[in-house]
Each structure stands twice: as structure tokens, then as C-alpha cells.
Chimera marker file (.cmm) of the C-alpha trace (Angstrom):
<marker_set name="trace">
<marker id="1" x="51.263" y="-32.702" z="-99.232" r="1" g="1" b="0" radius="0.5"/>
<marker id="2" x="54.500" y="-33.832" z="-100.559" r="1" g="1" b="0" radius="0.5"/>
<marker id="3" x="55.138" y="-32.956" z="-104.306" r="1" g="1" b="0" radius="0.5"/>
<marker id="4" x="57.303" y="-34.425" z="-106.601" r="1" g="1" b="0" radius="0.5"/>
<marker id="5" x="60.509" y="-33.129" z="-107.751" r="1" g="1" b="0" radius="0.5"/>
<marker id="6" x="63.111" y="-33.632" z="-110.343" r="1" g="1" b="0" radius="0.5"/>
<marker id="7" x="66.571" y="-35.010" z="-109.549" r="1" g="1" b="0" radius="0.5"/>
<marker id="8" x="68.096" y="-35.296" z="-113.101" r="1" g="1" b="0" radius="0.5"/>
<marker id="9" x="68.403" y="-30.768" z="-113.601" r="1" g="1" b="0" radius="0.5"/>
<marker id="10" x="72.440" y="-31.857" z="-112.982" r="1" g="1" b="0" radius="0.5"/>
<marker id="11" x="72.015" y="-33.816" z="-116.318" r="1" g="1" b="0" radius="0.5"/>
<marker id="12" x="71.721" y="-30.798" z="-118.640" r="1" g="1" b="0" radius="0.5"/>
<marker id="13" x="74.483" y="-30.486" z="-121.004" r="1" g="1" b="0" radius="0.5"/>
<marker id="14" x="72.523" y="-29.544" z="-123.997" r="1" g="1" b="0" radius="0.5"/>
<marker id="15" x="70.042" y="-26.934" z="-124.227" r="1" g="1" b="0" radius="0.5"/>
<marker id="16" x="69.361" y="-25.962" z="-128.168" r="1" g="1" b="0" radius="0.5"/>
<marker id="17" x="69.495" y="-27.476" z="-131.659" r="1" g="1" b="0" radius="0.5"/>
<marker id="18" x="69.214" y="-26.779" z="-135.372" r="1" g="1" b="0" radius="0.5"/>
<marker id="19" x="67.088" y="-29.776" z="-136.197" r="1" g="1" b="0" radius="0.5"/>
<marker id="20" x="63.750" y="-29.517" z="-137.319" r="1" g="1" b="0" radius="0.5"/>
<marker id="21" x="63.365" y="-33.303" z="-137.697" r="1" g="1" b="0" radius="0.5"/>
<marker id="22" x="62.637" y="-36.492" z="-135.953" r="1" g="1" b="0" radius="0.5"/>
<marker id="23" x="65.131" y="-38.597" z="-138.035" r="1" g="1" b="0" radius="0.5"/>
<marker id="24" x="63.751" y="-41.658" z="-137.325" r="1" g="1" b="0" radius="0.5"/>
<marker id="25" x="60.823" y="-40.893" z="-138.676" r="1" g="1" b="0" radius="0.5"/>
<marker id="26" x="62.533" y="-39.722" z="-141.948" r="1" g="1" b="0" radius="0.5"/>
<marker id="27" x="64.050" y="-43.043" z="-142.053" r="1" g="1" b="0" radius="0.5"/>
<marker id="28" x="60.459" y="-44.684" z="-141.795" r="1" g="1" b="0" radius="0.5"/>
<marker id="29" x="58.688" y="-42.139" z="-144.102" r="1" g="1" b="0" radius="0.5"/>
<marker id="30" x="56.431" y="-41.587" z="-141.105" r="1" g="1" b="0" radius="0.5"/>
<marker id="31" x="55.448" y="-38.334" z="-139.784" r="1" g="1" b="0" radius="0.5"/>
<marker id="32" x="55.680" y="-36.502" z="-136.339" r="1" g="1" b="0" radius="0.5"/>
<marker id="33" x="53.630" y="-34.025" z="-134.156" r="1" g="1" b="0" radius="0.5"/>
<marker id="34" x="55.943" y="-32.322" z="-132.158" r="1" g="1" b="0" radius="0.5"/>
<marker id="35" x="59.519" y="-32.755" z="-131.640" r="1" g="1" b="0" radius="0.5"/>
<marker id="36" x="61.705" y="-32.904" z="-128.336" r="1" g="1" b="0" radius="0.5"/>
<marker id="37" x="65.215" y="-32.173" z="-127.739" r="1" g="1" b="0" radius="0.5"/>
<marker id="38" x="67.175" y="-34.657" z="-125.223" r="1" g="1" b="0" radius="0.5"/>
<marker id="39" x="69.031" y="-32.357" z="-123.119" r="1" g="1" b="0" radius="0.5"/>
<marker id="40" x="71.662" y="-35.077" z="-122.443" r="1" g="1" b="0" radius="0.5"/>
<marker id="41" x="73.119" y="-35.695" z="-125.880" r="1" g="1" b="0" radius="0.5"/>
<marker id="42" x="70.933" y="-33.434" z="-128.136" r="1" g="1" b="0" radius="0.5"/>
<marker id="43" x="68.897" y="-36.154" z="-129.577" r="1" g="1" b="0" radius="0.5"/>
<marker id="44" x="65.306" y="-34.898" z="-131.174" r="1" g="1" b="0" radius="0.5"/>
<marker id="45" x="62.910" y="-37.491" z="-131.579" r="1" g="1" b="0" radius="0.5"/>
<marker id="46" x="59.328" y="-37.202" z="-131.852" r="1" g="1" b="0" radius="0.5"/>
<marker id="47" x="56.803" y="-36.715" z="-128.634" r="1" g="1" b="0" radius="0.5"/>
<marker id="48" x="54.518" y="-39.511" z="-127.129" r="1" g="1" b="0" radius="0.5"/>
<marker id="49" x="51.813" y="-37.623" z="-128.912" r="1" g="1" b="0" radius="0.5"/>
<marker id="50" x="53.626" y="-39.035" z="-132.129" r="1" g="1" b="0" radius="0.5"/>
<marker id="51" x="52.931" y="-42.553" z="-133.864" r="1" g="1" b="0" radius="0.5"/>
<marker id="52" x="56.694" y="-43.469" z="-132.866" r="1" g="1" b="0" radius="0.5"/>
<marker id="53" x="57.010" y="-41.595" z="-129.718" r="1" g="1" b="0" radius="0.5"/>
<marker id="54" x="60.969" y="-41.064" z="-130.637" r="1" g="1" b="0" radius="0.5"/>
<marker id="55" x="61.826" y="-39.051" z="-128.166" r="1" g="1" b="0" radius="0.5"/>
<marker id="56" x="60.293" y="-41.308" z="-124.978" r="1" g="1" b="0" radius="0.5"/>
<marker id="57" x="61.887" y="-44.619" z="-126.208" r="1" g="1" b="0" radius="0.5"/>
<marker id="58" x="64.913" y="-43.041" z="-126.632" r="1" g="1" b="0" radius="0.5"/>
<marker id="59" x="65.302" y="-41.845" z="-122.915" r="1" g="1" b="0" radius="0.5"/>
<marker id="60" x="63.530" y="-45.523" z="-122.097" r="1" g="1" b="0" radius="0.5"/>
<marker id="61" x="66.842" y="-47.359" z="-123.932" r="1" g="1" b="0" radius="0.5"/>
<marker id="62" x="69.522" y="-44.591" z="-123.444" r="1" g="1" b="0" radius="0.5"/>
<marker id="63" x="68.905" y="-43.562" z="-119.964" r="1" g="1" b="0" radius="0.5"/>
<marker id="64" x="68.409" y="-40.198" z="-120.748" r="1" g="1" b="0" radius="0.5"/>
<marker id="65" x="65.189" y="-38.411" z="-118.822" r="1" g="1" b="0" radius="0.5"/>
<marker id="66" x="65.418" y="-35.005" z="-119.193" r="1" g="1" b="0" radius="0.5"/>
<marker id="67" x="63.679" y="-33.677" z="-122.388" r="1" g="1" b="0" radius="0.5"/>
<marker id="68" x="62.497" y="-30.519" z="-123.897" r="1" g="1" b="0" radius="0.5"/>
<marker id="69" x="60.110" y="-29.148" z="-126.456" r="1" g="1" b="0" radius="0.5"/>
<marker id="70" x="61.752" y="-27.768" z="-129.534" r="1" g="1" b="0" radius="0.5"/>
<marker id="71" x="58.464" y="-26.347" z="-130.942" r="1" g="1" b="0" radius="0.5"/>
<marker id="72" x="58.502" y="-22.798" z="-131.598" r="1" g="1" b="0" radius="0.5"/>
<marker id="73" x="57.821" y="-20.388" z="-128.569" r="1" g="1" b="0" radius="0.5"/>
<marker id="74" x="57.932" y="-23.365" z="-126.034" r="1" g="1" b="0" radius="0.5"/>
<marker id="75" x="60.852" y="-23.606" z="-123.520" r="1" g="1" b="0" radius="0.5"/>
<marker id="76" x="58.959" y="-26.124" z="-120.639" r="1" g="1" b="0" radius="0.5"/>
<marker id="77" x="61.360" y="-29.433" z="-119.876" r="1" g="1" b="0" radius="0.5"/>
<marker id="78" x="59.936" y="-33.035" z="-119.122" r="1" g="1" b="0" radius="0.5"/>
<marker id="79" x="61.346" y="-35.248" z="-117.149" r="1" g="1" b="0" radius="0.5"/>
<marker id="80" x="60.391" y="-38.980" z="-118.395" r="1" g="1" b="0" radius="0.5"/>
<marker id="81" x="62.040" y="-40.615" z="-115.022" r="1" g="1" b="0" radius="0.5"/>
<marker id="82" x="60.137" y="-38.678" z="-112.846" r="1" g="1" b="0" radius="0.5"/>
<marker id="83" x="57.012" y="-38.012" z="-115.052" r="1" g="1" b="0" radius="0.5"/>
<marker id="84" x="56.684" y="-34.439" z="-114.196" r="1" g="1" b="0" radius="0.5"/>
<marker id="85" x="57.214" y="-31.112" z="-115.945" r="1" g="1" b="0" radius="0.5"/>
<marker id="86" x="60.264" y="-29.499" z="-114.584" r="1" g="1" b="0" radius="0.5"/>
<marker id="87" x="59.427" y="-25.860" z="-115.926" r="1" g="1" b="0" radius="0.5"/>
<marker id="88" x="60.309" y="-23.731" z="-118.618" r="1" g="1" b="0" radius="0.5"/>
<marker id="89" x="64.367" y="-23.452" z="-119.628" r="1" g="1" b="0" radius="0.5"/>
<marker id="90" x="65.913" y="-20.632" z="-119.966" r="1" g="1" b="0" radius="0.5"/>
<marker id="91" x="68.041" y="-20.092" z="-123.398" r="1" g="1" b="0" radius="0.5"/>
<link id1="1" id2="2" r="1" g="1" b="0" radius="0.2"/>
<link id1="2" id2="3" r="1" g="1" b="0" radius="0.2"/>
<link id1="3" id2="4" r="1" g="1" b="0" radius="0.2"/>
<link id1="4" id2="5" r="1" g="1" b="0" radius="0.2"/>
<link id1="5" id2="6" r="1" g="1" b="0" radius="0.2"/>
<link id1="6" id2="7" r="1" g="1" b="0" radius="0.2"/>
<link id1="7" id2="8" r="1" g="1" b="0" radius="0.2"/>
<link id1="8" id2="9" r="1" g="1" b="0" radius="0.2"/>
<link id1="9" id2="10" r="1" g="1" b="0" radius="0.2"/>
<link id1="10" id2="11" r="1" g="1" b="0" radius="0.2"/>
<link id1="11" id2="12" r="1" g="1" b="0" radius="0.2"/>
<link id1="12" id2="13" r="1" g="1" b="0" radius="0.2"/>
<link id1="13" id2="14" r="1" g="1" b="0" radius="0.2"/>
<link id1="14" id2="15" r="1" g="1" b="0" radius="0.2"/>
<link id1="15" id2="16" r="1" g="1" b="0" radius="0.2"/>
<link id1="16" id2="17" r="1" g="1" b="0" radius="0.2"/>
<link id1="17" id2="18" r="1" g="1" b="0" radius="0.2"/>
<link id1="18" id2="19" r="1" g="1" b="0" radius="0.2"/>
<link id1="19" id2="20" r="1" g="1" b="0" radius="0.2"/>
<link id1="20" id2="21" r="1" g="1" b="0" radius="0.2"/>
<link id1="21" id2="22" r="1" g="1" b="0" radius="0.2"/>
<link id1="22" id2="23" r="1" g="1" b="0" radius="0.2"/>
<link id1="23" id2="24" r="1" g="1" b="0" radius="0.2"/>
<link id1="24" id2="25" r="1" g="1" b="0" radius="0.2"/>
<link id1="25" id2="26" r="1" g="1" b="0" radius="0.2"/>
<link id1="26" id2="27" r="1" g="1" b="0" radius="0.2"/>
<link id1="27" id2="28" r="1" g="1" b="0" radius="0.2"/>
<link id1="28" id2="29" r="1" g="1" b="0" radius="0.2"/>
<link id1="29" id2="30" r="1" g="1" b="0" radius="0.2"/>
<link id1="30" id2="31" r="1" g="1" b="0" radius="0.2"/>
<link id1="31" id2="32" r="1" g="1" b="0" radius="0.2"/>
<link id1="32" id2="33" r="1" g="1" b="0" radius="0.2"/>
<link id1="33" id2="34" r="1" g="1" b="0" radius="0.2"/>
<link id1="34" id2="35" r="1" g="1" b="0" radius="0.2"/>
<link id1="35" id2="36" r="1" g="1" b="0" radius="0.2"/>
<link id1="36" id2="37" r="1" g="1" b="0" radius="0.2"/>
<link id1="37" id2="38" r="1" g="1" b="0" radius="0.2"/>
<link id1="38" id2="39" r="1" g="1" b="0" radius="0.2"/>
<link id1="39" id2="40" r="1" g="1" b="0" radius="0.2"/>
<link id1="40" id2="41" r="1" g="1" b="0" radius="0.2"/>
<link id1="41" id2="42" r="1" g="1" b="0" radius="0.2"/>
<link id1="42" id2="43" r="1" g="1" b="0" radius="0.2"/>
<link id1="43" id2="44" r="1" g="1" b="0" radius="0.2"/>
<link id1="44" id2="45" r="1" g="1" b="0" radius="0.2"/>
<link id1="45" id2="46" r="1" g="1" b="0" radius="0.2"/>
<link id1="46" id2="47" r="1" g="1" b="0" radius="0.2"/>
<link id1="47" id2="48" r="1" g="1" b="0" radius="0.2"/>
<link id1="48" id2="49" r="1" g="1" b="0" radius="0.2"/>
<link id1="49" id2="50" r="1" g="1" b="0" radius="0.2"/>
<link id1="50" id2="51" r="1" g="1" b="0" radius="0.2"/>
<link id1="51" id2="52" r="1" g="1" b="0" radius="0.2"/>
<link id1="52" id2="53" r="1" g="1" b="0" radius="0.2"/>
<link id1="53" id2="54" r="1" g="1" b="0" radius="0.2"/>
<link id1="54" id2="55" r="1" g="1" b="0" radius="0.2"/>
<link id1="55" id2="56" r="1" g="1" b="0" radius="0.2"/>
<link id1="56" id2="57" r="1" g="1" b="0" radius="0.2"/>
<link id1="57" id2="58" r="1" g="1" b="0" radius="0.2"/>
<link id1="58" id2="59" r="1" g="1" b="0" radius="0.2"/>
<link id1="59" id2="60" r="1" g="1" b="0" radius="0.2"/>
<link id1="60" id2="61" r="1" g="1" b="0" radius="0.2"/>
<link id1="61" id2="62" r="1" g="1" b="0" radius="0.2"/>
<link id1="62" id2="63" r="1" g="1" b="0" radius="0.2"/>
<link id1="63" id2="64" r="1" g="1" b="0" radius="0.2"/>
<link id1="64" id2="65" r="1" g="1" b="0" radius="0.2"/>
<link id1="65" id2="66" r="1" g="1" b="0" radius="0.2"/>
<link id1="66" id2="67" r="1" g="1" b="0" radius="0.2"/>
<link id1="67" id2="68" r="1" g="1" b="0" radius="0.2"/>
<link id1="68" id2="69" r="1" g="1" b="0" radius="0.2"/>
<link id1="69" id2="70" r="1" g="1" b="0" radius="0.2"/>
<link id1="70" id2="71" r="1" g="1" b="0" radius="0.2"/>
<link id1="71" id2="72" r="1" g="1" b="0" radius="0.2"/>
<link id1="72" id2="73" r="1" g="1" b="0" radius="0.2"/>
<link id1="73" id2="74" r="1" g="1" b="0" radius="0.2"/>
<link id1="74" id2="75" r="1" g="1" b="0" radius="0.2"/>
<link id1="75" id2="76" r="1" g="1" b="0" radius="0.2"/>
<link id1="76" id2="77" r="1" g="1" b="0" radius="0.2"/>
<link id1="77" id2="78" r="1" g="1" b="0" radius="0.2"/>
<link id1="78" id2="79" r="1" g="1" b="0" radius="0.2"/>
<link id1="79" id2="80" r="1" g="1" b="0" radius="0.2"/>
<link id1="80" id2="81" r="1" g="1" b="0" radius="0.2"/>
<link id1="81" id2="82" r="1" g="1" b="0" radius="0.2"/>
<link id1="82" id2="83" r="1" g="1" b="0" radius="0.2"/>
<link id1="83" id2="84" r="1" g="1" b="0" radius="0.2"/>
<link id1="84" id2="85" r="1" g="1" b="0" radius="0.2"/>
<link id1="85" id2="86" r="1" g="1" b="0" radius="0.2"/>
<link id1="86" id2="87" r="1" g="1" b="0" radius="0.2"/>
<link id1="87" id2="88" r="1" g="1" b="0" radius="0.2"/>
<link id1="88" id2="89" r="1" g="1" b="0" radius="0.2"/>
<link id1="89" id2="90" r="1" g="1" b="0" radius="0.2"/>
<link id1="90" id2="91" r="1" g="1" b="0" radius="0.2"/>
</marker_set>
């Protein structure tokens, strides 16, 4: 059985953020569930759980896959390109 891996780990530049906001959804006076951290350019946008899904169309439009969750006491990593969990980071 062949399982799927990630090729984008190489991509991580950014690993932690201050921001405790999707702000697109401040701009929209909408609310999110959970937010996720790009770990390309350090964007947080909301998770596919959300309304918006922030975070997803922004790796759709910027190229970006690798994302991680910001909420407190997670560390696991997404990868939206190869829609698999890529385990927890370290930080």
C-alpha cells in the first residue's frame, strides 16, 4: 500500500504569528471558526470549516499549500496540494 506524502515541507519559511484574526473576515463583518497560518508568507485566514474558508482560497489563488492551525495547543500542518495532514510542527 502506497501512502501519500507531502512534497511542499521545503516551502516553510514561516512558522508563528501574532494574529488572532482572519482579516478578511473583519473586512466583511463575518465571523470565523478556526484560523490557519500559511507557512509560506504568514497569511491567517479562516479554515474550510469557516463560511469564507480564507485560508483554502488563499493557497487555491496564491499557490501556497502548506498551512497550519493557529488555534491554541494545536501544532498539526495541512497540506491543501496534497490533501493530507503532514504532522504536528515543531515551534
Amino acid at each position: 500500500m502506497h501512502r501519500k506524502t507531502c512534497s511542499h515541507l521545503d516551502q516553510v519559511k514561516i512558522t508563528s504569528t501574532d494574529k488572532v484574526a482572519c482579516d478578511e473576515c473583519v473586512d466583511s463583518g463575518d465571523r470565523w471558526r478556526h484560523l490557519r497560518l500559511c507557512l509560506t508568507c504568514g497569511h491567517v485566514g479562516c479554515c474550510d470549516s469557516s463560511k469564507n474558508k480564507h485560508a483554502g482560497k488563499h493557497a487555491e489563488v496564491m499557490g501556497h499549500p502548506l498551512v497550519r492551525s493557529i488555534e491554541p495547543g494545536e501544532r498539526w500542518m495541512w497540506c491543501y496540494e496534497d490533501e493530507i495532514g503532514v504532522g504536528n510542527l515543531d515551534v
